[in-house]
Structures are given as C-alpha cells and as structure tokens.
PyMOL commands that place a pseudoatom at each C-alpha (Angstrom):
pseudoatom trace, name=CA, resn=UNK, resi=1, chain=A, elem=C, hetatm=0, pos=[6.009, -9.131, 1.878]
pseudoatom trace, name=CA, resn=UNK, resi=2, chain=A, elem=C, hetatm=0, pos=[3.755, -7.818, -0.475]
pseudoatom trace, name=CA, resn=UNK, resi=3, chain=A, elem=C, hetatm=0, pos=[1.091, -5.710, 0.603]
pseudoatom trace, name=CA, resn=UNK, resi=4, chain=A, elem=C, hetatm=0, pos=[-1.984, -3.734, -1.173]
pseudoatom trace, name=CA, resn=UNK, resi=5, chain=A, elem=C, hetatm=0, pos=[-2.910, -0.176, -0.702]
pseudoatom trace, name=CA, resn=UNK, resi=6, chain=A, elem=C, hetatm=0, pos=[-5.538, 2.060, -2.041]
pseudoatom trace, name=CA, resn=UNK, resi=7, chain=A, elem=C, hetatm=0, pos=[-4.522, 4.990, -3.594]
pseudoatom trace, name=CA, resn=UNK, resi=8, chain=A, elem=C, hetatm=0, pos=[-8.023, 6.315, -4.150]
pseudoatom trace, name=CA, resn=UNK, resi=9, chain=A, elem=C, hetatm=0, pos=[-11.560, 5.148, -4.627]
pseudoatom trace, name=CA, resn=UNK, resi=10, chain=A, elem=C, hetatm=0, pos=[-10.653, 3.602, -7.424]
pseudoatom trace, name=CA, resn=UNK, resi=11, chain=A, elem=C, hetatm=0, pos=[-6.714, 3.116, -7.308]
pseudoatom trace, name=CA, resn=UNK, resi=12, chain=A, elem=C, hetatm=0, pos=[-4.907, 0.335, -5.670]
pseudoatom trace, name=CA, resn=UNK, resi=13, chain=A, elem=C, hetatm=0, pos=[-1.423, -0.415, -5.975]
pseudoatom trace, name=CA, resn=UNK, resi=14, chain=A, elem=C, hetatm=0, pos=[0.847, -4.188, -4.884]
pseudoatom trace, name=CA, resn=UNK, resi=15, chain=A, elem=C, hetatm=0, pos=[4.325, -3.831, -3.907]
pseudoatom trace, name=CA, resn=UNK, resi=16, chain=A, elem=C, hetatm=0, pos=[7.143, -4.561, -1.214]
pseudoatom trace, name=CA, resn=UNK, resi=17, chain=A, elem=C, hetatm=0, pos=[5.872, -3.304, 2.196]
pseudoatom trace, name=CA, resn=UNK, resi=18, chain=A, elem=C, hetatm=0, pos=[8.869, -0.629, 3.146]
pseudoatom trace, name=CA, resn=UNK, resi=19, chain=A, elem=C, hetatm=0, pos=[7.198, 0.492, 6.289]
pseudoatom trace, name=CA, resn=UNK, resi=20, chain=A, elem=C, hetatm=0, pos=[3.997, 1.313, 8.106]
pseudoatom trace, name=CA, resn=UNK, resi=21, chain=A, elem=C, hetatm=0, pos=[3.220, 4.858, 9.055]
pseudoatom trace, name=CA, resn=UNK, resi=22, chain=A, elem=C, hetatm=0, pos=[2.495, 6.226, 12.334]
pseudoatom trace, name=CA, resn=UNK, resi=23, chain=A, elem=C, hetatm=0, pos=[-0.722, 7.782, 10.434]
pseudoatom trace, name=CA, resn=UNK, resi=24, chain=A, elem=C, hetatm=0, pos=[-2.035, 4.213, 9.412]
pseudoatom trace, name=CA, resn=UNK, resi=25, chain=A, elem=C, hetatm=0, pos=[-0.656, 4.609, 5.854]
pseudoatom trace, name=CA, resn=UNK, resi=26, chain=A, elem=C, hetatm=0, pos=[1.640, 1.445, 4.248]
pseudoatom trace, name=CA, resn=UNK, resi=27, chain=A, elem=C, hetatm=0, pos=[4.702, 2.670, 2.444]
pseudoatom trace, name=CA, resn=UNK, resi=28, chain=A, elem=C, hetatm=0, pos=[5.082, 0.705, -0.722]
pseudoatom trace, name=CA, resn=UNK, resi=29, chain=A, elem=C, hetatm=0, pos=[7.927, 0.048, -3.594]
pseudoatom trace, name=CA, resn=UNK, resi=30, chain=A, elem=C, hetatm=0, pos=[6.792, -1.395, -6.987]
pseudoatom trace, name=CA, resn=UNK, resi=31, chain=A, elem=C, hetatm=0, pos=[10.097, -0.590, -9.115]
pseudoatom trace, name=CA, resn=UNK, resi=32, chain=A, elem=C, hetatm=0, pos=[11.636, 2.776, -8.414]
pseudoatom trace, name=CA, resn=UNK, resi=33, chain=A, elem=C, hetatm=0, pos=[8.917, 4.321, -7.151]
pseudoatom trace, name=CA, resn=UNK, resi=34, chain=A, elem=C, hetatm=0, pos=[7.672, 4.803, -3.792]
pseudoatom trace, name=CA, resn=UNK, resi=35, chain=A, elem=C, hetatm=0, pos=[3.508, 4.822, -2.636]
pseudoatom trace, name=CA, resn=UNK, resi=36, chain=A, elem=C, hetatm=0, pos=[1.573, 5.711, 0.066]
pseudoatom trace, name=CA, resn=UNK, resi=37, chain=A, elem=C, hetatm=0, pos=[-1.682, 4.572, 0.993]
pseudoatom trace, name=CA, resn=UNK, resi=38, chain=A, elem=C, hetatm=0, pos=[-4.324, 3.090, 3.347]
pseudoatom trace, name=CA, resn=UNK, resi=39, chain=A, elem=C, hetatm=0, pos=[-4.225, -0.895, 3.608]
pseudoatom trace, name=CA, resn=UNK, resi=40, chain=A, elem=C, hetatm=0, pos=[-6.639, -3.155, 1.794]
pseudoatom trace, name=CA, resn=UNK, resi=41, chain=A, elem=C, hetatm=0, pos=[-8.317, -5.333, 4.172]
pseudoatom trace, name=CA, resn=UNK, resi=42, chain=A, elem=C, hetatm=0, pos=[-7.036, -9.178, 3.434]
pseudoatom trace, name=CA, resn=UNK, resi=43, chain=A, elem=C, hetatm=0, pos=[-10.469, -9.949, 3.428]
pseudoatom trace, name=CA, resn=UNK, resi=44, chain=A, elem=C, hetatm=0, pos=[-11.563, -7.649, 0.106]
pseudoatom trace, name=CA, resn=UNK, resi=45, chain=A, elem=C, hetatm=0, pos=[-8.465, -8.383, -1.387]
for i in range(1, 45): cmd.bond("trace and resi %d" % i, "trace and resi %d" % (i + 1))
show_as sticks, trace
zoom trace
C-alpha cells in the first residue's frame, strides 16, 4: 500500500508502507532506500 509521510515542513515522501512504528512514525521504501516519518492525513493528501 502506498502511504505518504512528511519528512519535514516542507518534505514529503510516497512509498511502500514497510511498517508502522510504535512512536507513530510510518516506515517507508521508495527504491533502495528506507524513510521515516509522520503520516499525512488522507484528507490533506
């Protein structure tokens, strides 16, 4: 499923959802790489 996080204030980032966090974070693949962020509500996405 592919999920968005925010990275920053102004960074976001779409990828495979790998996991979710026991801190609230979403774990994230896009390629090779790994991210970890805070969700993006459905509704501002």
């Amino acid at each position: 499923m592919l999920r968005t996080i925010r990275l920053g204030s102004c960074v976001s980032v779409q990828g495979t959802l790998i996991r979710t966090l026991e801190n609230g974070k979403l774990l994230v693949r896009v390629g090779e790489r790994l991210f970890e962020g805070f969700p993006v509500d459905r509704e501002m996405a």
